[in-house]
VMD Tcl script that draws the C-alpha trace (Angstrom):
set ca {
  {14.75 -7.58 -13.59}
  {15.91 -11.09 -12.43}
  {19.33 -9.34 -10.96}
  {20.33 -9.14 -7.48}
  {20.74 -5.97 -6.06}
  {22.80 -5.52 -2.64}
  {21.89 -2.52 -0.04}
  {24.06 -2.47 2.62}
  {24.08 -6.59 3.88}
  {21.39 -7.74 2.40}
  {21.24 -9.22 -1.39}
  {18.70 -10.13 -3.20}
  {15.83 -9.09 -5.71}
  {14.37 -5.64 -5.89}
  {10.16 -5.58 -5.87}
  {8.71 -3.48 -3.26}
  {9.75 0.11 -3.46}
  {8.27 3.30 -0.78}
  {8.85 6.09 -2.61}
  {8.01 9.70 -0.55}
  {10.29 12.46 0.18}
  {10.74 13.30 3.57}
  {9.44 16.03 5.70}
  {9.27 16.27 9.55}
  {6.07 14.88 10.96}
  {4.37 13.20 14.07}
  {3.68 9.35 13.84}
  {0.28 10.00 14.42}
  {0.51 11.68 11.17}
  {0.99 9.20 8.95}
  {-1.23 6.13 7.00}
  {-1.06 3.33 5.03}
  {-2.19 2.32 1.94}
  {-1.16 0.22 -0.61}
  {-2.16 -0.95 -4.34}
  {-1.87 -4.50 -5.47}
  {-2.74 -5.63 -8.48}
  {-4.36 -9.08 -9.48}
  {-5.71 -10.77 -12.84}
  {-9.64 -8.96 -12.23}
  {-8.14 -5.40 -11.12}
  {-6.77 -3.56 -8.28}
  {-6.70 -4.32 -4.56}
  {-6.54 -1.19 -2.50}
  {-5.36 -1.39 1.58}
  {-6.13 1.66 3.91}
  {-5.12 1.76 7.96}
  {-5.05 4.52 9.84}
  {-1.57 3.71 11.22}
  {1.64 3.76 9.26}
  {5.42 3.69 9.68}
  {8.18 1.21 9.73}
  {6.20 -0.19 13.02}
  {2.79 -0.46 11.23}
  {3.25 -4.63 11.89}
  {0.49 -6.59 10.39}
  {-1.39 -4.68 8.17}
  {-3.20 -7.98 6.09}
  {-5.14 -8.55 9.46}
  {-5.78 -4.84 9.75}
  {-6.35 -2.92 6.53}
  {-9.40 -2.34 5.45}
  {-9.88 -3.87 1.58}
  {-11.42 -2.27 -1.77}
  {-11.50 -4.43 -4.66}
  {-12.00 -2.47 -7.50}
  {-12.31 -4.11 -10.76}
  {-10.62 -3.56 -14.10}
  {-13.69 -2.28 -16.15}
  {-14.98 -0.34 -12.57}
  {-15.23 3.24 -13.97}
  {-17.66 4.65 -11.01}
  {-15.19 4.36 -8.32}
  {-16.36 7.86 -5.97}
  {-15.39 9.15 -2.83}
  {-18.94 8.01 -1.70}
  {-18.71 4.81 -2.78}
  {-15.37 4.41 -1.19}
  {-17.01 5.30 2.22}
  {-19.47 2.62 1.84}
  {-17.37 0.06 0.89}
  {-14.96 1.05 4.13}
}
mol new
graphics top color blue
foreach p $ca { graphics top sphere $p radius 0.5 }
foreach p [lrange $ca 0 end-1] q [lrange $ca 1 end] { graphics top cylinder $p $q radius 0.2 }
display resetview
């Protein structure tokens, strides 16, 4: 909603949630990816690197675009388009 929320110092609006429970790992471990949605369909980000140190991931991810009536999405065609 349109109400600020406050967590710890900081106020303000609520939009971006990570949501994973936690289990001991290496850094090395760990990804990215992320799922944005637009008015033709779903943007998909992968890196190989993630973490609260991942730093730019728009100039690093690489991009899917997959669109709303895209109902042949495979694992192959996910490695060619990556």
């Amino acid at each position: 909603g349109d109400k600020d929320i406050q967590v710890q110092s900081l106020t303000g609006k609520l939009d971006h949630f990570i949501v994973e429970p936690f289990l001991p790992h290496e850094q090395s471990d760990e990804y990215y990816i992320c799922i944005q949605s637009d008015r033709d369909g779903e943007e998909i980000l992968f890196y190989s690197e993630g973490g609260v140190d991942v730093g730019d991931v728009d100039a690093k991810a690489s991009r899917i675009h997959v669109t709303i009536d895209d109902d042949g999405l495979t694992t192959d065609r996910i490695k060619e388009l990556l």
